[in-house]
C-alpha positions as CSV (number, residue, x, y, z in Angstrom):
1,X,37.0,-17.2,133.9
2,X,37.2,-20.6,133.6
3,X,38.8,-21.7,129.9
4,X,38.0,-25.1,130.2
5,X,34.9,-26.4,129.8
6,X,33.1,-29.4,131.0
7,X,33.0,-31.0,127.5
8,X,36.5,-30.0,126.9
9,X,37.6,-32.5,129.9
10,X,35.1,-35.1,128.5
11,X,37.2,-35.0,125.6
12,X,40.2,-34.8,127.1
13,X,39.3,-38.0,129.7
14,X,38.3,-40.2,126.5
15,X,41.1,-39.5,124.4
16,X,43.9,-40.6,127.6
17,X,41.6,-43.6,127.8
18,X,42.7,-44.4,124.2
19,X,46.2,-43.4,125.2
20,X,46.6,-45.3,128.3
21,X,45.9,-48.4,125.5
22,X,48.3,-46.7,123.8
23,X,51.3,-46.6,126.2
24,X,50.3,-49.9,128.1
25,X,49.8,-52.4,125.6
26,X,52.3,-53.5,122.7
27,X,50.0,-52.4,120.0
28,X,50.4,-53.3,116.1
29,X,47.4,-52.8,114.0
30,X,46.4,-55.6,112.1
31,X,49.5,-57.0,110.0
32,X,52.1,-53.9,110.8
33,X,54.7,-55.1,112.8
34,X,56.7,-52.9,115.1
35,X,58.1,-49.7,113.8
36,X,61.4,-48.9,115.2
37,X,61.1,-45.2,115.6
38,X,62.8,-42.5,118.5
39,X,61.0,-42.0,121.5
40,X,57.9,-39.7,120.0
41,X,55.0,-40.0,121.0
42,X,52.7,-39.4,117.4
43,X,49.2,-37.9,117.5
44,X,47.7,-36.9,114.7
45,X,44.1,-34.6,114.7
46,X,41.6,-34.2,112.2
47,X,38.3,-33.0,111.9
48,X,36.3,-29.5,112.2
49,X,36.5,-26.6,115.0
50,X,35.7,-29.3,118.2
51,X,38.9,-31.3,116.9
52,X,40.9,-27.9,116.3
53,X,40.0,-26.5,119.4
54,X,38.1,-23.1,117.9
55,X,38.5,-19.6,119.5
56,X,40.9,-21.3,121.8
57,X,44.6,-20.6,122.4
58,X,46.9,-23.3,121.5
59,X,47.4,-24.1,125.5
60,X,44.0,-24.8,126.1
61,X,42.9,-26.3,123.1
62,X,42.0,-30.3,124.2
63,X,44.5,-32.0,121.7
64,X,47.2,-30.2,123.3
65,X,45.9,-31.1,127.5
66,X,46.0,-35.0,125.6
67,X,49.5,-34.0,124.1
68,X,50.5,-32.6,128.3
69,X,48.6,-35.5,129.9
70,X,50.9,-37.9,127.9
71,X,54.2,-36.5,128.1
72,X,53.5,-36.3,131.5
73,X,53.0,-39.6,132.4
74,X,54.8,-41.9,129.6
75,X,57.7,-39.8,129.4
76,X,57.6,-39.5,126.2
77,X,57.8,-36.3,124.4
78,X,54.3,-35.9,121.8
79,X,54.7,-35.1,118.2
80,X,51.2,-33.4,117.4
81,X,50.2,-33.1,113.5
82,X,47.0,-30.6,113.4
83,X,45.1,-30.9,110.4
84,X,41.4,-30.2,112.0
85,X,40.2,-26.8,110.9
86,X,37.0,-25.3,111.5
87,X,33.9,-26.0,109.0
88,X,35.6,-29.1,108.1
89,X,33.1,-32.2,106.3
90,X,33.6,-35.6,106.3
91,X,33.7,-35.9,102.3
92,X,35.3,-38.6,100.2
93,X,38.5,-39.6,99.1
94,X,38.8,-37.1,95.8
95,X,35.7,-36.3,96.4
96,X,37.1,-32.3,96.6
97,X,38.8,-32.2,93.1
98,X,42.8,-32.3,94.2
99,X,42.0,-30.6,97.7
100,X,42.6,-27.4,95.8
101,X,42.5,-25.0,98.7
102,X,45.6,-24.0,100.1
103,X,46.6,-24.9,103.8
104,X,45.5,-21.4,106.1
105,X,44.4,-20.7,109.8
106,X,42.8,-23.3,111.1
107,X,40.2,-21.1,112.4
108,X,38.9,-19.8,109.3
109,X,35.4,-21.6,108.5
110,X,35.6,-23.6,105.0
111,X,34.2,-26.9,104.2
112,X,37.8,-27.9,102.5
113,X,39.9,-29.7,102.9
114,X,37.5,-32.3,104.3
115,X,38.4,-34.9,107.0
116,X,39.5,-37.4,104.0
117,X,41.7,-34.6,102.2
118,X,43.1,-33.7,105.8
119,X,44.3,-37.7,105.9
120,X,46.1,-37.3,102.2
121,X,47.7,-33.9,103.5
122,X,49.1,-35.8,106.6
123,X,50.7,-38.6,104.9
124,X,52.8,-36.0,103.6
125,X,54.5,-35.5,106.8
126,X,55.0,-39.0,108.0
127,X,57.8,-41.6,106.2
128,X,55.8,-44.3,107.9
129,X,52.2,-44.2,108.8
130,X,52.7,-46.6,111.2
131,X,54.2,-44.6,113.5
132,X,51.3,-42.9,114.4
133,X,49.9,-43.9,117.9
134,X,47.3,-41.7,118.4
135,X,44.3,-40.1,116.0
136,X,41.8,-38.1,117.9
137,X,38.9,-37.2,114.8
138,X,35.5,-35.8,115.1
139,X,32.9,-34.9,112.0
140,X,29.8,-35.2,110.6
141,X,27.9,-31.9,111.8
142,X,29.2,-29.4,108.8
143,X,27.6,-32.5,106.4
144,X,24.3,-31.8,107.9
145,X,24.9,-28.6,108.2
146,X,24.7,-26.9,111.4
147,X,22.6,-24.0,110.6
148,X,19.3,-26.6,110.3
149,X,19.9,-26.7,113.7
150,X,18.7,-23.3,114.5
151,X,16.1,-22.9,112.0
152,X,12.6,-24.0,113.5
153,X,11.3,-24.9,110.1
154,X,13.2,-28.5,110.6
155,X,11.3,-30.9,112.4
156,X,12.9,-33.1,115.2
157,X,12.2,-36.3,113.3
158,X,14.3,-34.7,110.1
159,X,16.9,-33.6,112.2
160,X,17.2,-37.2,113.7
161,X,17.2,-39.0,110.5
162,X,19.5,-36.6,108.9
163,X,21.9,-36.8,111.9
164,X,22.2,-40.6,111.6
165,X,22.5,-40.4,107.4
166,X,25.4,-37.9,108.2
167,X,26.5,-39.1,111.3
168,X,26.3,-43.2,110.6
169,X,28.0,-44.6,107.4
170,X,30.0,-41.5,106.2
171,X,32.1,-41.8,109.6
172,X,32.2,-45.8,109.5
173,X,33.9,-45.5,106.0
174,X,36.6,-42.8,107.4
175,X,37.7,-44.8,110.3
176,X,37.9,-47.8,108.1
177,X,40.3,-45.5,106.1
178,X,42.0,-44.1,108.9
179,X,42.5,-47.5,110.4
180,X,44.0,-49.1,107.9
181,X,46.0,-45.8,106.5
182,X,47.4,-45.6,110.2
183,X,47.9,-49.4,111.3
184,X,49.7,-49.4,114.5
185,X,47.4,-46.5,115.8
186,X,44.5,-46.2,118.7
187,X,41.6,-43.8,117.4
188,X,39.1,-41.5,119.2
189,X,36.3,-40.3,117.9
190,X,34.6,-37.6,119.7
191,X,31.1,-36.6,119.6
192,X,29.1,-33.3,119.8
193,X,26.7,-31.6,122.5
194,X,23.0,-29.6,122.2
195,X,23.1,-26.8,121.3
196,X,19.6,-25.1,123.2
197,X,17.6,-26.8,126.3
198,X,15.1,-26.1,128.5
199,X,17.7,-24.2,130.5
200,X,18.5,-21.6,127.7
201,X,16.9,-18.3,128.7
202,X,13.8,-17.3,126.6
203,X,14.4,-13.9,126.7
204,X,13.6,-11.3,124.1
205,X,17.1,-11.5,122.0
206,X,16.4,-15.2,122.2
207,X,13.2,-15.0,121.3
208,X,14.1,-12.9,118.2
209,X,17.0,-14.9,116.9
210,X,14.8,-17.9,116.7
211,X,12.3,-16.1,114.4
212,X,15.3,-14.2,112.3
213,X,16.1,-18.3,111.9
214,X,13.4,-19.5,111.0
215,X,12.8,-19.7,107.5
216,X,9.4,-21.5,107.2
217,X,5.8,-20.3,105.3
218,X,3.6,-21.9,108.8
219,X,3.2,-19.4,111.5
220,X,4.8,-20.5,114.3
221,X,4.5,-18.4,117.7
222,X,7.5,-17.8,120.4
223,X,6.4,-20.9,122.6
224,X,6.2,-23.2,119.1
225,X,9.7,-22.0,118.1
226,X,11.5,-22.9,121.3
227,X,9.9,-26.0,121.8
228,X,10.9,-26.7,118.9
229,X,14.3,-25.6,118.8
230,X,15.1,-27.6,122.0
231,X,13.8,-30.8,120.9
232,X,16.2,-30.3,117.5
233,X,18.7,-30.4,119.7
234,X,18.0,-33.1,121.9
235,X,17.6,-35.2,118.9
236,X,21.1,-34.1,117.4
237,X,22.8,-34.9,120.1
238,X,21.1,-38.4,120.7
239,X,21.1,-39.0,117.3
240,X,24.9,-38.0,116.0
241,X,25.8,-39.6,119.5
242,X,24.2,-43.3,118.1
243,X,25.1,-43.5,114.7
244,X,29.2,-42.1,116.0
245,X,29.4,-45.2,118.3
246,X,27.7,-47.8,116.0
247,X,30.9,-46.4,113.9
248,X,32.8,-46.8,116.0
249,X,31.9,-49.9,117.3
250,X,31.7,-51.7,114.0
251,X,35.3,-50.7,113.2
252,X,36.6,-51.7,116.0
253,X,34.4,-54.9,115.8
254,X,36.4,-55.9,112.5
255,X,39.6,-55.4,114.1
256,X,39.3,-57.3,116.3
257,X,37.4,-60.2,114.3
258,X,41.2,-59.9,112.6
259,X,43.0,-60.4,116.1
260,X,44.1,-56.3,115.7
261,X,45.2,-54.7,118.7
262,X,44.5,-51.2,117.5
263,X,41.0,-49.6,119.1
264,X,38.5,-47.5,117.9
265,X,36.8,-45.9,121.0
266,X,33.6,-43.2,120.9
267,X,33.8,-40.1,123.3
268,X,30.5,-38.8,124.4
269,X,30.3,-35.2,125.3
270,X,28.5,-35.0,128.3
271,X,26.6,-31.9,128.1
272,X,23.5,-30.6,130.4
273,X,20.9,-28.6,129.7
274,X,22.5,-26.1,132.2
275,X,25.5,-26.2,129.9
276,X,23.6,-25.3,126.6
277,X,24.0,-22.0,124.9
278,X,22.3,-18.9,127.2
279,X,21.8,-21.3,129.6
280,X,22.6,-20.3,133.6
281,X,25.8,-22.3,133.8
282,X,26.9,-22.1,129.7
283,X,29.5,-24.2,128.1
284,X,29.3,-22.4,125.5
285,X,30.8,-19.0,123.9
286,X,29.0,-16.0,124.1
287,X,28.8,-12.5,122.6
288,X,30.4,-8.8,124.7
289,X,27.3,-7.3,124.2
290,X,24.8,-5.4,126.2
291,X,21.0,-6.4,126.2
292,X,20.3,-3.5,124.1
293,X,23.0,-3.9,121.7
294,X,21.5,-7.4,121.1
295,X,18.4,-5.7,120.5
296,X,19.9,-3.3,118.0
297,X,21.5,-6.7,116.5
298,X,17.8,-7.7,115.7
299,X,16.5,-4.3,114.6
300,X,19.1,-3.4,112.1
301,X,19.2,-7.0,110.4
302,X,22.4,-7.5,111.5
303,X,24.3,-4.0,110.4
304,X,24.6,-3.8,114.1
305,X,27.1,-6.6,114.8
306,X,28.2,-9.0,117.9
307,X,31.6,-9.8,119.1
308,X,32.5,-13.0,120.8
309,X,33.9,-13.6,123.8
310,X,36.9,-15.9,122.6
311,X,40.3,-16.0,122.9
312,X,41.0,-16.3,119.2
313,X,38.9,-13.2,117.6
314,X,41.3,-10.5,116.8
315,X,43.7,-13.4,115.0
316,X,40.5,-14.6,113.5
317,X,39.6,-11.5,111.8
318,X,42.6,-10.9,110.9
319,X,43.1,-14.3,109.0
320,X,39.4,-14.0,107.1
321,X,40.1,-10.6,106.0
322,X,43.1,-11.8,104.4
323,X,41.9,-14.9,103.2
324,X,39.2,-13.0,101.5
325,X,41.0,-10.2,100.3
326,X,40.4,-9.5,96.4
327,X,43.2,-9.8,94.3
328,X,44.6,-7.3,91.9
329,X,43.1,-6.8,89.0
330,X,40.3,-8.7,90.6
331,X,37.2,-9.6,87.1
332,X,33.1,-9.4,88.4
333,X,33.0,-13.1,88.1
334,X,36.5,-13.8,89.9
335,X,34.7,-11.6,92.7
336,X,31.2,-12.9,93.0
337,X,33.2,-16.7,93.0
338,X,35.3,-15.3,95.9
339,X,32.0,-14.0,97.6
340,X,30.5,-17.5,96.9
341,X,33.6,-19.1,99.0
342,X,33.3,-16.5,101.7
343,X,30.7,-17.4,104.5
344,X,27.8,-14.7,105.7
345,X,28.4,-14.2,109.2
346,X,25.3,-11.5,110.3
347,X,23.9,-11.9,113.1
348,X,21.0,-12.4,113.2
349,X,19.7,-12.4,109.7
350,X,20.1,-15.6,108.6
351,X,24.1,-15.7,108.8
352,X,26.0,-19.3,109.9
353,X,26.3,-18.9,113.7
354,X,26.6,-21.9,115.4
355,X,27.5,-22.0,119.2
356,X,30.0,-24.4,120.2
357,X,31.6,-25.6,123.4
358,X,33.0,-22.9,125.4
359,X,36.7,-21.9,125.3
360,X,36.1,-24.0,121.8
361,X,33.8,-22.3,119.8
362,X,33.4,-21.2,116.6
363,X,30.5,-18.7,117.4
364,X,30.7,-16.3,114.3
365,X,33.8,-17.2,112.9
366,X,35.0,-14.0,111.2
367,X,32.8,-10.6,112.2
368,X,30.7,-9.1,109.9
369,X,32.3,-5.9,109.1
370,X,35.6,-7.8,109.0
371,X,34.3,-9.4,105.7
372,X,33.0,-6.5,104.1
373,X,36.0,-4.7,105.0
374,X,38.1,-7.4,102.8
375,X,36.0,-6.9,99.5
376,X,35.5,-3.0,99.9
């Protein structure tokens, strides 16, 4: 099975474009001057699951086919820093009181730290900032919150204008941030990919999971749903895909207006409809399941659960249930704060399950029964 995915070597082709910049040209960000440093290569990663590479062992995660690629051909040996971690917002700077979460598995869904903490925590680790050469960054879709994306009660026109307040000015403020905390380095920002299309099979458990999703008073019948659905998606991914390149753009349109070398470059996924989730030829993560245990999925409200098909589950699991487990001497109120921290992942009744790119997905990031395990 192919581990790959199309959108994975879209990634990977738009970030060695950056580098190529990187290791051809002599390039100090606006007023840093060389940094005499060893012969490391530094990349630094931060944003949600895309940017961590979710489900995905480390090998075929796409920072580390950019990490390859480079030492490859530069001859350089790569110093990676991975601060991306699945559910990951944008934020602010402070907006997340102190980042007061502790550092954990990466593939463990939580909306802290955000992108901006993730900059503060990787300071920590470099003397000198300016010896970064690389920053690959993604973000933006856990601010809208992907879960609208799913739910037919959202109109296309919402989702659109939502994906450019999310997708447009709270990006163009981070790379100003990372550009200037980060002088001497090249930056790519990657973008996202639909979710459903025309090519997604409209099948019964399809059909199902659209209504379990959709949360709205209106009627709406199967037909109205997927329609529906399918446009959502087609404006996400036109509209994140804008507003992340006039981001980009712009910042790298004030570098230069300051005679900087450094680059700010947009990567567009280039996803088909064939390549959308259920479609014939998916890019994205599945479920081991039979047709009838999908079936029982819908018809027990999720007590039935789904199991993905990724490489990371079982380490997955493992890492939610222990970074939900209760503590001793655990109060009612410590619990139902803990609970309030801990996402619902049933399937289908309403829990967050967002497809993603496949061989990097974060399709139901901890099971079900792995989180009521933890609390029990």
């Amino acid at each position: 099975m192919n581990v790959v995915s199309y959108s994975t070597k879209v990634f990977l082709l738009a970030a060695l474009a950056a580098s190529l910049l990187v290791s051809t040209i002599p390039t100090y960000g606006q007023n840093a001057p060389p940094v005499s440093d060893d012969t490391h290569f530094n990349m630094l990663v931060l944003g949600d699951s895309i940017a961590w590479g979710q489900g995905l062992r480390e090998e075929h995660k796409a920072w580390y086919l950019v990490k390859t690629w480079l030492e490859k051909n530069s001859g350089r040996p790569v110093r990676e820093r991975v601060e991306a971690h699945s559910g990951a917002v944008i934020g602010s700077v402070g907006g997340s009181a102190g980042n007061p979460l502790p550092l954990q598995d990466g593939e463990v869904n939580r909306g802290l730290p955000s992108v901006n903490d993730q900059i503060e925590n990787a300071l920590r680790s470099y003397a000198n900032p300016a010896k970064v050469d690389l920053v690959i960054v993604d973000g933006c879709i856990n601010d809208l919150d992907a879960r609208r994306l799913l739910n037919a009660v959202n109109t296309p026109e919402g989702i659109r204008e939502v994906s450019q307040q999310k997708c447009g000015p709270p990006m163009e403020s981070l790379l100003s941030r990372i550009t200037r905390t980060f002088p001497s380095a090249h930056v790519v920002v990657t973008g996202y990919y639909p979710i459903l299309s025309e090519r997604t099979e409209s099948d019964l458990f399809m059909r199902a999971l659209a209504k379990r999703f959709y949360t709205g008073a209106a009627r709406m019948n199967d037909k109205q749903l997927r329609t529906r659905l399918i446009e959502i998606s087609r404006q996400w991914y036109e509209g994140s895909n804008q507003m992340l390149a006039v981001a980009a753009g712009r910042i790298d349109e004030q570098l230069a207006a300051k005679g900087s070398r450094q680059r700010v470059l947009f990567a567009e996924v280039g996803f088909l409809p064939e390549h959308s989730f259920a479609a014939p030829q998916s890019r994205l993560w599945g479920f081991d399941a039979s047709t009838i245990r999908k079936l029982l999925v819908i018809l027990t409200l999720g007590r039935v659960t789904l199991k993905t098909n990724d490489e990371q589950r079982n380490q997955r699991n493992s890492s939610c249930k222990e970074t939900f487990r209760p503590p001793a001497g655990e109060t009612k109120q410590q619990k139902e704060a803990r609970d309030a921290r801990k996402p619902d992942y049933a399937l289908p009744a309403g829990g967050d399950w967002t497809p993603e790119p496949k061989r990097r997905s974060d399709v139901c990031r901890c099971d079900r029964q792995t989180t009521e395990n933890s609390h029990e």
